[in-house]
C-alpha positions as a Markdown table, in Angstrom:
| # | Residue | x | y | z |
|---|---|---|---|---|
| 1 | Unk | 101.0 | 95.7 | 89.6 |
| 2 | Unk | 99.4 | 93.1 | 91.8 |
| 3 | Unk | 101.6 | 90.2 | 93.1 |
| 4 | Unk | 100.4 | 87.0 | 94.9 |
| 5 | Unk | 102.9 | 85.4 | 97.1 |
| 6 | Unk | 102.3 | 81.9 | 98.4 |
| 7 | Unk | 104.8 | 80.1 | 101.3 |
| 8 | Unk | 105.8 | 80.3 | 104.9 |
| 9 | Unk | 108.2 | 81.6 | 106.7 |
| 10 | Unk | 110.5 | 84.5 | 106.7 |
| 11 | Unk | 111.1 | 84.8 | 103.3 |
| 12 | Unk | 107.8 | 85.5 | 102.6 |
| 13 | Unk | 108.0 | 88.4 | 104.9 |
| 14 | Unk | 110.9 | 89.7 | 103.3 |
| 15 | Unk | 109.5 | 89.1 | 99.6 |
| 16 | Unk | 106.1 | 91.0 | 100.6 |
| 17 | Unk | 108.0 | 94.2 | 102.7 |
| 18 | Unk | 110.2 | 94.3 | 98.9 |
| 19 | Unk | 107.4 | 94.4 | 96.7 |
| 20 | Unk | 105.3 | 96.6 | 98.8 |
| 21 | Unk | 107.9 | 99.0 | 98.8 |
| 22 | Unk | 108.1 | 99.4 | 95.1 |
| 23 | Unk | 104.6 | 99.9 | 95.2 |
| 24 | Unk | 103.1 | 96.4 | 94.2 |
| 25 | Unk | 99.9 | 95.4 | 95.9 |
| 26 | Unk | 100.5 | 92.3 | 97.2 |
| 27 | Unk | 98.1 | 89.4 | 98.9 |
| 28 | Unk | 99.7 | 86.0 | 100.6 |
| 29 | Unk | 98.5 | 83.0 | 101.2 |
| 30 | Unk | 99.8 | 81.0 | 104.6 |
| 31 | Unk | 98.7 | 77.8 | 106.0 |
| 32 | Unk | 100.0 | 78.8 | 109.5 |
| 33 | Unk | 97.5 | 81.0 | 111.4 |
| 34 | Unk | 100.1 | 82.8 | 113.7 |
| 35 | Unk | 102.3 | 83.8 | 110.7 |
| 36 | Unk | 99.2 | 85.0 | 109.1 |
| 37 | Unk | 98.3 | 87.2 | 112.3 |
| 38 | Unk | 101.7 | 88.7 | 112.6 |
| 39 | Unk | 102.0 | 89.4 | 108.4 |
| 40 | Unk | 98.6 | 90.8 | 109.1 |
| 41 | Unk | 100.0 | 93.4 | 111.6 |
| 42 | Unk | 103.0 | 94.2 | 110.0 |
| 43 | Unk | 102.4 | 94.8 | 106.8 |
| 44 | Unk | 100.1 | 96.6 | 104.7 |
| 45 | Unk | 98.6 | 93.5 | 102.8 |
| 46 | Unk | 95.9 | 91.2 | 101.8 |
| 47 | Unk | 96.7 | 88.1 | 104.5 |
| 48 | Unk | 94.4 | 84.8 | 103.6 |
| 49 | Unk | 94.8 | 81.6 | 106.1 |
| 50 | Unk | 94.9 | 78.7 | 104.1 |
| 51 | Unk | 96.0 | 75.7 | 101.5 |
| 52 | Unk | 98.2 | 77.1 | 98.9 |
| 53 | Unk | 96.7 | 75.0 | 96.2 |
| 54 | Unk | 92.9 | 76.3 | 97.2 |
| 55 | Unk | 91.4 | 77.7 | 94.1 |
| 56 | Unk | 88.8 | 79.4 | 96.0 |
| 57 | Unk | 91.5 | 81.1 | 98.5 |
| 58 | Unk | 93.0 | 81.6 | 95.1 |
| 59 | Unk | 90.3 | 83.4 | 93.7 |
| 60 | Unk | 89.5 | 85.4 | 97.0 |
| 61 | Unk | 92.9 | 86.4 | 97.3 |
| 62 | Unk | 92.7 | 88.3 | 93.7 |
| 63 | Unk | 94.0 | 85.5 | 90.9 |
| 64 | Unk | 91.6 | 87.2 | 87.9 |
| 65 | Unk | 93.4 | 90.0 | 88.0 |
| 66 | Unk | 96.9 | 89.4 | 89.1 |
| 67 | Unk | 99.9 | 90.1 | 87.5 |
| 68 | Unk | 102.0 | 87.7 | 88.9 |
| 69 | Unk | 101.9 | 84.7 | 91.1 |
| 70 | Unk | 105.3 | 83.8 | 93.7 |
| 71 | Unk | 105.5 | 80.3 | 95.1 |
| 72 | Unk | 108.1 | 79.9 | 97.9 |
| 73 | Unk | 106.9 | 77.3 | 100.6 |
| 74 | Unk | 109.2 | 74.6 | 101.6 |
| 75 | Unk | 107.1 | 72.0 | 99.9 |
| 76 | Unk | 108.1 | 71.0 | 96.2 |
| 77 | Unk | 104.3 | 69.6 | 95.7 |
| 78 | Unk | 102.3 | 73.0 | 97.3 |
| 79 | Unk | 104.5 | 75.0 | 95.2 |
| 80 | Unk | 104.1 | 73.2 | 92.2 |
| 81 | Unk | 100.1 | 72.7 | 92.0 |
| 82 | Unk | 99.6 | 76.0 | 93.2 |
| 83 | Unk | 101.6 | 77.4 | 90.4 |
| 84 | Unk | 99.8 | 75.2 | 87.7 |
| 85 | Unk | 96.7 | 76.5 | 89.1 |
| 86 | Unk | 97.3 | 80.1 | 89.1 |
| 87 | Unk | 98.6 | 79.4 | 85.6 |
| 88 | Unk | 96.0 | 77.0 | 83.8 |
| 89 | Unk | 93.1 | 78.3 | 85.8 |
| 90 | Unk | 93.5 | 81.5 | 86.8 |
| 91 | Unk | 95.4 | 83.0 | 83.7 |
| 92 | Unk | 97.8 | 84.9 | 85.8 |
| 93 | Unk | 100.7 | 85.4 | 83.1 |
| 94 | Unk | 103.7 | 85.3 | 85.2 |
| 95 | Unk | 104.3 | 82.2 | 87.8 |
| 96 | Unk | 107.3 | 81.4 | 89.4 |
| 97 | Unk | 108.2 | 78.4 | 92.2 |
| 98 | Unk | 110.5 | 77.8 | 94.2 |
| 99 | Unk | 112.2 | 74.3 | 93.9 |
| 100 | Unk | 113.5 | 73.0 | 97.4 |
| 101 | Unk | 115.3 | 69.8 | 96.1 |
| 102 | Unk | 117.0 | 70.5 | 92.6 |
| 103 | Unk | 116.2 | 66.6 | 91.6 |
| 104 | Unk | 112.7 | 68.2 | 91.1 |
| 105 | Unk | 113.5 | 71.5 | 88.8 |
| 106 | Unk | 113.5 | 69.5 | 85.5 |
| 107 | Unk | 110.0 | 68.4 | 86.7 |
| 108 | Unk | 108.7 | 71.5 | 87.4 |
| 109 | Unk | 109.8 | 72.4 | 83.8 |
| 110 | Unk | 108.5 | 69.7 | 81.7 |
| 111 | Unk | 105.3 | 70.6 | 83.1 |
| 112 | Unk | 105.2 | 74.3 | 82.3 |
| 113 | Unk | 106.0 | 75.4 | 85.6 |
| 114 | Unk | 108.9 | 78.3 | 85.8 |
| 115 | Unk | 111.2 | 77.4 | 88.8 |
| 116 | Unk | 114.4 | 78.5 | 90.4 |
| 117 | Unk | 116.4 | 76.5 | 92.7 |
| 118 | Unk | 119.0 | 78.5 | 95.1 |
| 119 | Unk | 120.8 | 75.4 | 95.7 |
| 120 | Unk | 123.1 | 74.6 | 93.2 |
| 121 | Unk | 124.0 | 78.5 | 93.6 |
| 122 | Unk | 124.8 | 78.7 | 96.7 |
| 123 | Unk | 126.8 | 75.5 | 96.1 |
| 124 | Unk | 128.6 | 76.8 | 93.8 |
| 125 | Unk | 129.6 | 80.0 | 94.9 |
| 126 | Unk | 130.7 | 78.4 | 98.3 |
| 127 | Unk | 132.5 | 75.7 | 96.4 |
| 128 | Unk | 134.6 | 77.7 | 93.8 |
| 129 | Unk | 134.5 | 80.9 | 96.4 |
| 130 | Unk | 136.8 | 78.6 | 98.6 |
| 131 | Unk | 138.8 | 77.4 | 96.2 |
| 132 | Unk | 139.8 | 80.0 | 94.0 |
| 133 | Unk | 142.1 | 82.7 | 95.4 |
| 134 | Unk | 142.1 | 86.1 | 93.9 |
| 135 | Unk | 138.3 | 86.0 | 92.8 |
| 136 | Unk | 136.1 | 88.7 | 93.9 |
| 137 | Unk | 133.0 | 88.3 | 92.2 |
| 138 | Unk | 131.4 | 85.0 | 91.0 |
| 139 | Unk | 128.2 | 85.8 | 89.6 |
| 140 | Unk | 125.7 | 83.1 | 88.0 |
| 141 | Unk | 123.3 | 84.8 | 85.5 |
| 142 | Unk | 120.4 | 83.6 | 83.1 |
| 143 | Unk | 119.4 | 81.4 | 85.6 |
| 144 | Unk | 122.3 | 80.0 | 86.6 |
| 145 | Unk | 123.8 | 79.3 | 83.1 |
| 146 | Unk | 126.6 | 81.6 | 82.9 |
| 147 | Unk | 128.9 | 82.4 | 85.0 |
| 148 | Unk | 130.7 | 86.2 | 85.5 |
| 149 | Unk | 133.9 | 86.0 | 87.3 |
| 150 | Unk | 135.8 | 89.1 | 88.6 |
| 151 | Unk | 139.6 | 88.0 | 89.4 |
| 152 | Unk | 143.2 | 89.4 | 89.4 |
| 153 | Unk | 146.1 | 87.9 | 87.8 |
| 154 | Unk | 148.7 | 86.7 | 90.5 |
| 155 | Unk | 152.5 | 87.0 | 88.9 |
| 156 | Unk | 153.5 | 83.8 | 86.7 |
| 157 | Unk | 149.7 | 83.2 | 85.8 |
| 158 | Unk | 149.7 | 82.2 | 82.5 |
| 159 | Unk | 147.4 | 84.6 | 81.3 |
| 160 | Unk | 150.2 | 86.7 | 82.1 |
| 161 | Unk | 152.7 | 85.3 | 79.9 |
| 162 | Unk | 151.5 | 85.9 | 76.2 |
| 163 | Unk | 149.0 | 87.7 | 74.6 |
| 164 | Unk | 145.6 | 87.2 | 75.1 |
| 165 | Unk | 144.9 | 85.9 | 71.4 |
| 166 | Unk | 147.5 | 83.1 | 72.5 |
| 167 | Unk | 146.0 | 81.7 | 75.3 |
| 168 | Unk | 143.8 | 78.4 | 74.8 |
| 169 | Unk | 140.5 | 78.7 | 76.2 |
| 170 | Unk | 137.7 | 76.6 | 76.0 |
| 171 | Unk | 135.0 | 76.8 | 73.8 |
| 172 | Unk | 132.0 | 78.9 | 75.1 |
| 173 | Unk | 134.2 | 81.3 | 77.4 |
| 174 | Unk | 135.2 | 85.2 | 77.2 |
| 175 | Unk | 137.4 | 87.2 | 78.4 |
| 176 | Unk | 134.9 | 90.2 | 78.3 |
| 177 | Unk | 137.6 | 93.0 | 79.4 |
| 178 | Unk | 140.6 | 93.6 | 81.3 |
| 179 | Unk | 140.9 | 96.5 | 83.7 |
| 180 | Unk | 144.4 | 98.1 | 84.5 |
| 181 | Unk | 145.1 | 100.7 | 87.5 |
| 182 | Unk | 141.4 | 101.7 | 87.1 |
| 183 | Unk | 141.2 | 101.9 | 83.3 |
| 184 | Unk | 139.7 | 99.6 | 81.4 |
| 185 | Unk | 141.3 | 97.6 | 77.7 |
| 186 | Unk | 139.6 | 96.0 | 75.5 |
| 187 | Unk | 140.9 | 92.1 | 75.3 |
| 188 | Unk | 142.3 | 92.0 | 71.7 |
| 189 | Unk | 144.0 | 89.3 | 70.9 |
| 190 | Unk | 147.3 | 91.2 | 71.0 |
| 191 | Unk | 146.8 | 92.5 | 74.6 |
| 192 | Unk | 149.2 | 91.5 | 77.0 |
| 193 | Unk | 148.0 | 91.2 | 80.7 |
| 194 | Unk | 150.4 | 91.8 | 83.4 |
| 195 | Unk | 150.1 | 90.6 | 87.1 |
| 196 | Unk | 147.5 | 92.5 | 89.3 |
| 197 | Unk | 145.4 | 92.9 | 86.1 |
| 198 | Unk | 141.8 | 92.0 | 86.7 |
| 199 | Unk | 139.9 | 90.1 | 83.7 |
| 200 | Unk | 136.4 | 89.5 | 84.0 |
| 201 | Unk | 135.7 | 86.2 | 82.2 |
| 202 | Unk | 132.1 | 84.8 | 81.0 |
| 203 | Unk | 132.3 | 80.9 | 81.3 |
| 204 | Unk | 129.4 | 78.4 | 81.5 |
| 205 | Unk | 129.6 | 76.0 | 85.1 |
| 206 | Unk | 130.7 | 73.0 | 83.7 |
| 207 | Unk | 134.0 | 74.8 | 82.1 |
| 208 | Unk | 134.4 | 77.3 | 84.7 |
| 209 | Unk | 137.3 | 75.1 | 86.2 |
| 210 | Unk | 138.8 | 74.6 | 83.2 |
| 211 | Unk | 139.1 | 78.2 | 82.4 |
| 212 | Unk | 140.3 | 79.5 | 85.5 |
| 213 | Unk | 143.2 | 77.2 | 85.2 |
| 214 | Unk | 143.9 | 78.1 | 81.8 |
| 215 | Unk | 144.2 | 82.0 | 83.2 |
| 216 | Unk | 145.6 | 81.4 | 86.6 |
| 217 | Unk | 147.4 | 77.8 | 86.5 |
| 218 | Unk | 146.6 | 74.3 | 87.1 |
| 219 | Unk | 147.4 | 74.7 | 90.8 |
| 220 | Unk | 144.0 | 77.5 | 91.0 |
């Protein structure tokens, strides 16, 4: 598989050492000349100095036959163009860019351009990580749509007060299963959690809240 990886900095070390070592060839593109010297050196890569949006560095960099095409600079605009280019020109069928300021993702969308943006992540997971006692694991999946929470039921939760069938839980959430003293149970509605049971719940962000206090208590 061969992988082109467009940006600055150390992440695009990091990216290139990943891919390298599950056995992608991989060729960068940098516009700052001493970062291209030391990727040069340390890794075992194609290194071009240069504008990311540059179809002939593009091209010289191996776009025809790519696989895939990373953007990850911290400009919106570089990682954008450079995407649509390796896209529209280049047919490379998988391009992906990073999106610095989230008030640009939709953008990068509408125009055909597949982006992820870390932000609202990390947000997140800082935000309900702090607020929430007793959770464990708060994973975001499907690009941030769903949510995956790992927590255990303190004593007098809700949750632990009636079956789970009984509970009222927003639309578009799950108690996927419930695991007790290492064993795992199945949720059916006639289960019965007790306190230092740990449920892990699907919930989408914007009723995530509302579910954990429905399991936990208003106070959580």
């Amino acid at each position: 598989m061969r992988i082109i990886l467009a940006g600055t900095g150390r992440t695009l070390y990091y990216l290139c050492r990943t891919f390298i070592s599950k056995g992608w060839r991989v060729s960068m593109i940098n516009p700052r000349a001493e970062e291209c010297r030391e990727l040069a050196q340390r890794l075992k890569a194609v290194v071009v100095h240069g504008a990311l949006a540059d179809p002939i560095l593009l091209e010289e960099t191996g776009a025809l036959g790519a696989d895939a095409f990373l953007a990850v600079s911290s400009s919106d605009a570089d990682n954008l163009v450079s995407c649509q280019l390796a896209a529209l020109r280049f047919g490379i069928p998988r391009v992906l860019a990073l999106v610095n300021d989230p008030d640009n993702e939709d953008v990068f969308r509408r125009l055909g351009v597949e982006a992820f943006c870390p932000t609202p992540t990390i947000a997140g997971l800082v935000e309900q990580r702090s607020a929430l006692d007793g959770i464990t694991n708060l994973v975001p999946v499907a690009g941030g749509a769903v949510n995956i929470t790992e927590l255990e039921l303190p004593a007098g939760a809700p949750a632990t007060e009636q079956p789970l069938g009984r509970l009222e839980l927003p639309e578009e959430s799950l108690v996927a299963c419930l695991v007790r003293e290492g064993r795992l149970i199945l949720p059916a509605g006639t289960v019965e959690p007790r306190p230092g049971d740990r449920l892990i719940v699907v919930t989408l962000p914007a009723n995530h809240g509302r579910v954990l206090s429905a399991l936990l208590g208003p106070e959580r």
